[in-house]
N, C-alpha and C positions, 0 to 999 in steps of 0.2 A: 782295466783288464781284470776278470774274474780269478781268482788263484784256483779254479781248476782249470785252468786253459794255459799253467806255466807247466812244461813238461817236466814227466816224469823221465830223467834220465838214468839207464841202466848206470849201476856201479862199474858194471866189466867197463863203460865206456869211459868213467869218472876215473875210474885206477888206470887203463891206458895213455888218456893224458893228464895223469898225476895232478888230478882235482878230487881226491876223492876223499873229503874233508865230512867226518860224521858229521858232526853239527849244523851244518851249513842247512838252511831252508831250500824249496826248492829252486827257490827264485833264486838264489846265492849258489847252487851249482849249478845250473842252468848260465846265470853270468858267471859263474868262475870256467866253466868250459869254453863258451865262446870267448874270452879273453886270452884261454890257450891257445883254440883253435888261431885267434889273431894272428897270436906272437909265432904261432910255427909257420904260419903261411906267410909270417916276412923273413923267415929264419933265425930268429930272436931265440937265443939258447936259454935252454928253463934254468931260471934261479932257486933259492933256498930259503930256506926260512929255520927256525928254530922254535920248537915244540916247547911248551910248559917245564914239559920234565927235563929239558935241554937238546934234545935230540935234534940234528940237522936232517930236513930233509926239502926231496927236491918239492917244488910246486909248480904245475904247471902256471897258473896265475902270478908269476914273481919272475922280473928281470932277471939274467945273472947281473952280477958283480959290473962285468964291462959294458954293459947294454946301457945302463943310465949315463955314465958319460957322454953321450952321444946323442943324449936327449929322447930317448926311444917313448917313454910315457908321455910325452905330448905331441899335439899336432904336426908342427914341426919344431929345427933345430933354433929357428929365431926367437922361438915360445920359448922354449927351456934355457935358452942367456937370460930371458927374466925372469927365470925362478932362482929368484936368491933369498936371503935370508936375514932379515932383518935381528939386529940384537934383541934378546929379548920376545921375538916369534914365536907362536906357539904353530911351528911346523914339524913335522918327523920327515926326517930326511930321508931315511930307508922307506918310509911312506908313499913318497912323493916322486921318488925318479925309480926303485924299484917295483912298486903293490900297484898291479892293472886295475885291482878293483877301489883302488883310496881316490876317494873325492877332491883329496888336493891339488892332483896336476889339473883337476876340472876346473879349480879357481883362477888357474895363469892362463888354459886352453880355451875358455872362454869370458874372457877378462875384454 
């Protein structure tokens, strides 16, 4: 894929589903919306994150708090009984069952 053919998403539409991350490339808000869009068309309530400076705020791309109990970032709920954690792991846990966009749940979902 050419990186001009990743679209240019309006902000108004990035700050509507609280993706609207300056930093982010196009290609990084471009997936960080379709990840919202996911999680709202399964009814998956937006989670939170915490900013540098400390500040909490919501992200559309981030489970809430009760969404990962439940297994919600992987395929299914049988994939996520074998996301555990071995001692010694170099896993982040808030990574791995809250962040739509973290490559970890990618390693037990297509394991």
């Amino acid at each position: 894929m050419q990186y001009n053919q990743i679209p240019l998403v309006p902000a108004s539409i990035l700050k509507t589903y609280k993706v609207n991350e300056p930093n982010d490339s196009r290609f990084t808000s471009a997936a960080r919306l379709l990840q919202a869009l996911w999680s709202e068309e399964k009814g998956f309530p937006i989670g939170v994150y915490r900013t540098v400076k400390g500040k909490i705020r919501k992200l559309g791309s981030r489970l809430d708090a009760k969404c990962p109990k439940e297994g919600n970032n992987f395929l299914s709920p049988e994939i996520a009984k074998l996301a555990y954690r071995e001692i010694g792991a170099m896993i982040e846990q808030e990574r791995l069952w809250k962040n739509l966009l973290s490559s970890q749940p990618l390693c037990f979902n297509f394991n």
